[in-house]
N, C-alpha and C positions, 0 to 999 in steps of 0.2 A: 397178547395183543390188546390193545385200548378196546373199549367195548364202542358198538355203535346202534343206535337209535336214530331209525326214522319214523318222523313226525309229523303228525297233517297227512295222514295218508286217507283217501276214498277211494278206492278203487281197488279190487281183489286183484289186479292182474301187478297191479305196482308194489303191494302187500308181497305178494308170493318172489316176485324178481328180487325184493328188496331181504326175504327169507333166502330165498337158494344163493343168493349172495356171500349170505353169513351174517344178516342183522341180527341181532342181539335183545333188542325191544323194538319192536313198532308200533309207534303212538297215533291215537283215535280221538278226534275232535268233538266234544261235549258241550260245547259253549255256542248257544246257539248264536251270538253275533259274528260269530267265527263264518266266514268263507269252507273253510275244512270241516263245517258242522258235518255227522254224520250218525243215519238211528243207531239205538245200541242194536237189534237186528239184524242188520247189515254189517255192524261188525263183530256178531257171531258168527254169520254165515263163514264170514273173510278169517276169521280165529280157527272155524274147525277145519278150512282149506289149508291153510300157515302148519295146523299142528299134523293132519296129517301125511305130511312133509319134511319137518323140521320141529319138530319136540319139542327142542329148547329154545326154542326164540320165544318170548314174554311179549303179552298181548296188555298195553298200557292206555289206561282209559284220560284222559287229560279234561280237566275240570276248572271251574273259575268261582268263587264263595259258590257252591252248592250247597245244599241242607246236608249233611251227613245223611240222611235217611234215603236220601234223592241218589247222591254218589253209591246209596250201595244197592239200591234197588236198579242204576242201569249197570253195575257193574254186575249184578248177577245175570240181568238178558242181554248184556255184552258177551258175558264170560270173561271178562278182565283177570288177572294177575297180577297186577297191580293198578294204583291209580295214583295219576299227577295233579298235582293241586298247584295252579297258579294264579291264585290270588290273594289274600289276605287272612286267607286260613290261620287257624293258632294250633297249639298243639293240642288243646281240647277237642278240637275239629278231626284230629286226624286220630284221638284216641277213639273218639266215638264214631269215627267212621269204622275202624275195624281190620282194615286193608293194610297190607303193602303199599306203605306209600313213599314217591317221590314228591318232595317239596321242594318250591322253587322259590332262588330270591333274588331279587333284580339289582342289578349291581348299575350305580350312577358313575358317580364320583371319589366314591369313597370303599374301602373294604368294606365288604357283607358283613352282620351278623348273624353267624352260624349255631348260637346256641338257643336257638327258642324254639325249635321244634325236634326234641330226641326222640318222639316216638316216628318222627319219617324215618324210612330205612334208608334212603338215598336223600342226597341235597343235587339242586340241578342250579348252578348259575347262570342267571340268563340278563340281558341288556334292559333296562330299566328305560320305559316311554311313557309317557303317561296316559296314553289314548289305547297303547294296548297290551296283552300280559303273555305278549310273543309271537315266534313268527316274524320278528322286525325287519332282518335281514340285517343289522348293523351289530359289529363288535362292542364289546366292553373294553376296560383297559384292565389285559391279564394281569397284570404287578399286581392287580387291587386282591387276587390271591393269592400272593405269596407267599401271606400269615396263616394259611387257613391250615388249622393243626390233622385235618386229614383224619377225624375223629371215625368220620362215614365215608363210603364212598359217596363220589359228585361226578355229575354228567355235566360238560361244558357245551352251553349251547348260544347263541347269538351269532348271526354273522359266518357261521361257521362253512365252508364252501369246500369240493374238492381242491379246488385250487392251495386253501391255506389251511385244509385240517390237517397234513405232517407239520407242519408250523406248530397247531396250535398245540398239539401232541407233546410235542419237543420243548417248549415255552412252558406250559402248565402242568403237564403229564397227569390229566385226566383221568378216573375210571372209565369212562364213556364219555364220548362225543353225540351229540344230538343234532340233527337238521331235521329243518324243515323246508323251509324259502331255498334252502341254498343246493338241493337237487331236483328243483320242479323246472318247470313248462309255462305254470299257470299257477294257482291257489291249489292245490291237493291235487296238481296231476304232476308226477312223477315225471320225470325226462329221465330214460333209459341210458344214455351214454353218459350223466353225470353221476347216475347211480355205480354204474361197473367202475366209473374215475374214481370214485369215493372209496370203494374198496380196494382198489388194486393201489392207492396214494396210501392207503393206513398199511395196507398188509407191508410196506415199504419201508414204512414209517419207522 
């Protein structure tokens, strides 16, 4: 089954619903102009709740240009697994960071290029705004990875909704699917009934 990632999470009780579900990664907002900003702290606390629980769900720390030094020092009082870099990071940034990492690239108009960062373990395509580095709640136009030689795996993220993540399954065939906007309420608060649609739509899928 597709893997799935949710994003923007603050809240341990949407954290743990989003585990016994079946998430796969749950992502933690590190950018403070973020709405979803969250201390690493608090999501240590929400990581040792998720693992004693559910083991294998991966606790993803999401970032924007941090200093390499900065990303690994809250990724150790996070307790991360890995960490997401969305911004203009290079691959020197993600060597000297040290981590597991997912890189994201923001798809406009045009196919991505995928080869300038091999030291991320995962690539994450996501909807290109200028104002911000996700979170948008709009699609991309899936054609635009048609080409992509599937070197890593990728998490497809943008726009993504219960409503159209068999769609987007089906169309791109993704490793992992990522939301954020598209199973809340609000900025980082989770809605319960879109969460259980989102699983019960892929396990379908």
């Amino acid at each position: 089954m597709t893997k799935i990632k949710i994003c923007g999470l603050t809240r341990e009780e949407d954290a743990l619903l989003a585990a016994n579900l079946g998430a796969d990664f749950l992502g933690f907002v590190f950018v403070e102009e973020s709405p979803r900003c969250v201390e690493p702290e608090t999501v240590a606390r929400i990581a040792e709740r998720v693992r004693a629980t559910n083991g294998a769900t991966k606790i993803v720390g999401v970032f924007r240009n941090a200093a390499p030094g900065r990303v690994r020092e809250i990724a150790a009082r996070a307790t991360l697994d890995l960490v997401q870099l969305q911004g203009t990071e290079t691959n020197d940034d993600i060597e000297a960071i040290g981590l597991p990492a997912i890189k994201a690239i923001h798809i406009a108009d045009t196919a991505p290029e995928t080869n300038k960062h091999p030291a991320a373990s995962w690539l994450l395509f996501d909807t290109y705004d200028e104002r911000r580095s996700g979170g948008t709640g709009r699609c991309f136009d899936w054609s635009h990875l048609a080409g992509y030689d599937r070197a890593r795996p990728f998490l497809l993220a943008g726009g993504i909704t219960p409503e159209n993540a068999a769609a987007a399954i089906s169309a791109v065939r993704p490793d992992a699917i990522d939301l954020a906007s598209g199973v809340e309420s609000a900025p980082g608060i989770k809605d319960n009934r879109k969460l259980e649609l989102l699983f019960e739509r892929v396990k379908n899928a």
